[in-house]
N, C-alpha and C positions, 0 to 999 in steps of 0.2 A: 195843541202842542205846548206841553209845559216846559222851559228848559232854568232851570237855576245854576246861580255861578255863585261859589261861594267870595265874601271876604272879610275885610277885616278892619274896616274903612267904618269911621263916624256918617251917618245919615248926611249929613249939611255935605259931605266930603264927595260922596258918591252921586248926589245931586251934584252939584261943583263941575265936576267930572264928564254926567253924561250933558249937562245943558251947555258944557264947552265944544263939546267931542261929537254929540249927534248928526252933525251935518256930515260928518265924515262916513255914517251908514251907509248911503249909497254908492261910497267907494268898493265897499266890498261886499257889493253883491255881483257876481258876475253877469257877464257880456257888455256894462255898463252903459245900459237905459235905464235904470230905476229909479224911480221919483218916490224920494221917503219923507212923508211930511210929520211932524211933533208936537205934540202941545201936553203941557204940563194939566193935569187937570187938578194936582195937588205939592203938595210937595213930595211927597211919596211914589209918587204916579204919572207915568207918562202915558202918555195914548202912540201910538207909533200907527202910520197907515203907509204901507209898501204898494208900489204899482210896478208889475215889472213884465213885459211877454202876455198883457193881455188879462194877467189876476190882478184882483184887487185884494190883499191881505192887511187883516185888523187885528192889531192887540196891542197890549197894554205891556207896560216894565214897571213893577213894584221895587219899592227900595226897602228890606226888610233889615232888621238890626245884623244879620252876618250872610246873607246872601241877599242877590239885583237875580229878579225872576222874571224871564219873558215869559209872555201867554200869546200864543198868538192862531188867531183859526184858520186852519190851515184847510182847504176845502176836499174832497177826496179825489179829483184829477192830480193832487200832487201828492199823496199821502205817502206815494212811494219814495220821493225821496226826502220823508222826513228826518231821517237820521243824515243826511247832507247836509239840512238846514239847521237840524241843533246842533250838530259837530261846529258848524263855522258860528252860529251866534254863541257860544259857549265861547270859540278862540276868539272871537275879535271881539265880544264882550269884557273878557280879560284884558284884553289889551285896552280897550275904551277907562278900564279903571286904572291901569298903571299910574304911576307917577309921569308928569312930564317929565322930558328930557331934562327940562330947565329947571326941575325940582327936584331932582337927583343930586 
């Protein structure tokens, strides 16, 4: 499952952003068990691995010059509710790159 979010953010900016903000991932995955762990593998690149109900889901987020693109392999017991899963990583992606409060 591919999902890109467009912006409009310098590289250094949107790195900045999700290495502050990641931990807040497993807030919003519902029933809240999900253990989301992160690691940078570049500057460009995170690796992202979700444990939530038993799966274990693997993928990556690219930092490209005007869109942040999940990839993530989504196994086929959950293919059906793929468009659940890119709807909410699409909005709370957005929201991962806002501006803070304090930088408003």
């Amino acid at each position: 499952m591919r999902v890109a979010i467009p912006h409009d953010l310098p590289r250094a900016e949107v790195q900045r952003r999700l290495k502050e903000r990641s931990h807040e991932i497993a807030d919003h995955i519902p029933g809240g068990m999900a253990k989301v762990t992160t690691g940078w593998v570049n500057d460009d690149r995170m690796n992202i691995n979700v444990s939530a109900m038993g799966q274990d889901l693997r993928g990556v987020v690219d930092i490209e010059d005007n869109q942040l693109v999940f990839e993530i392999a989504l196994p086929m017991a959950l293919s059906f509710v793929e468009p659940i899963i890119s709807g909410a990583i699409k909005q709370q992606g957005q929201k991962m790159l806002e501006a803070p409060a304090a930088d408003s």
